[in-house]
C-alpha positions in Angstrom: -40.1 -192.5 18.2 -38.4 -190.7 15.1 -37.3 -192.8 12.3 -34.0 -191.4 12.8 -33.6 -192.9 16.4 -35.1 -196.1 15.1 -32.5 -196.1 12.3 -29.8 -195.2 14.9 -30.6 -197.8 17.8 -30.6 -200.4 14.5 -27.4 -200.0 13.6 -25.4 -199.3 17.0 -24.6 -202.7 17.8 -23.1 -203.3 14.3 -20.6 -200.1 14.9 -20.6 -197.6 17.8 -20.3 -194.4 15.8 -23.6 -193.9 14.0 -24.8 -190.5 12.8 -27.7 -189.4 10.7 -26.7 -187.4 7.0 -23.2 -186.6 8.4 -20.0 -187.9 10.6 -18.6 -185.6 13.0 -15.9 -183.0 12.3 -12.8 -185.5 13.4 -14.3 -188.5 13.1 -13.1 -192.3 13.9 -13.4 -195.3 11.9 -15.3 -197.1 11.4 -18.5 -195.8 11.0 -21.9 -195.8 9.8 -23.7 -192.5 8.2 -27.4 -192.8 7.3 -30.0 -190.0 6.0 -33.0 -190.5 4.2 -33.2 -189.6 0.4 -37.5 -189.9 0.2 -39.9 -192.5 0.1 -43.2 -192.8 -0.6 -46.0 -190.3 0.6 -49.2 -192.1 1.5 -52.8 -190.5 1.7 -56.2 -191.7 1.8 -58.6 -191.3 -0.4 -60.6 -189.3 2.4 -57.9 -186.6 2.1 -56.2 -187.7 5.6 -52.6 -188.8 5.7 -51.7 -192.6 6.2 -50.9 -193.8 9.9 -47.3 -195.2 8.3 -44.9 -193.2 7.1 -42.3 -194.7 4.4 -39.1 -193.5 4.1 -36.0 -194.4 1.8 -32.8 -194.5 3.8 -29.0 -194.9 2.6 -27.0 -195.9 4.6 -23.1 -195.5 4.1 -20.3 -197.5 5.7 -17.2 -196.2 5.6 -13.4 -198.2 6.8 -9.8 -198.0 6.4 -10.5 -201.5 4.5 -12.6 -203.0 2.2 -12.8 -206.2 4.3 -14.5 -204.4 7.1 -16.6 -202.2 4.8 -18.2 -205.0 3.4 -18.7 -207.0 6.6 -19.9 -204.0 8.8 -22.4 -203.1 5.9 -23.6 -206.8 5.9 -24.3 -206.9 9.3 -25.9 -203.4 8.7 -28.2 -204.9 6.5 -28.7 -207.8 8.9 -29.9 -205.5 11.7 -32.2 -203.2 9.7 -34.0 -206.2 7.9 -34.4 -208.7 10.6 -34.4 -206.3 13.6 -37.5 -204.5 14.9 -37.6 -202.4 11.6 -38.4 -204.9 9.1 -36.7 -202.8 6.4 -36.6 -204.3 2.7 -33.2 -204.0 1.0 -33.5 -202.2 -2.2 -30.1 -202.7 -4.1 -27.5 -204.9 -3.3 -24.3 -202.8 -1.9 -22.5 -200.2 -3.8 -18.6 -200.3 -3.1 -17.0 -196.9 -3.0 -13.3 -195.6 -2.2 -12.3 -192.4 -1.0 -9.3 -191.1 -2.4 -8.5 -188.3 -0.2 -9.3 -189.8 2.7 -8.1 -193.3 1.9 -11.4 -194.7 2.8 -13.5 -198.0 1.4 -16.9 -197.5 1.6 -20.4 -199.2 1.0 -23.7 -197.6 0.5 -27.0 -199.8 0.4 -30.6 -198.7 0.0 -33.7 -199.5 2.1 -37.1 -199.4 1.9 -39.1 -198.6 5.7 -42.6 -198.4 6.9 -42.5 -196.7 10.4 -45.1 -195.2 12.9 -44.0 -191.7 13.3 
């Protein structure tokens, strides 16, 4: 299974609307964006690649409030660390606010060792 449906089947029951690097064209809120920004590349000495892969994913929240973009991003972090992934949280959230949208957002940083 891809990271991204791992990712994805994480984070559906903390929000319903769940896409990977981008929200759809008339999207609702609230919802969750994630896309992966690296991660470490692992080969063996023997010049063959690692049976993990590790990936660095952001993952975004964005609401009409703060209140529910800080809870939703909680309970994001919640299913990603203690869920089937075992991700490790990198960096405590980072609140954001859309002006031209009017949206409060929260963007955390995790660290995941998958099977691809």
């Amino acid at each position: 299974m891809s990271l991204e449906v791992q990712v994805r089947a994480a984070l559906l029951p903390v929000c319903p609307r769940v896409y990977p690097d981008a929200a759809t064209a008339t999207p609702a809120y609230p919802l969750i964006i994630y896309q992966q920004v690296g991660g470490r590349a692992i080969d063996y000495s023997e010049q063959k690649v690692a049976d993990k892969d590790n990936a660095r994913v952001q993952v975004w929240v964005w609401s009409k409030s703060r209140m529910e973009a800080s809870e939703l991003s909680r309970a994001a972090r919640v299913a990603l660390v203690e869920g089937p992934l075992k991700a490790k949280t990198l960096n405590a959230p980072v609140a954001d606010y859309n002006e031209a949208l009017k949206l409060y957002g929260a963007r955390t940083d995790f660290d995941i060792w998958y099977a691809p």
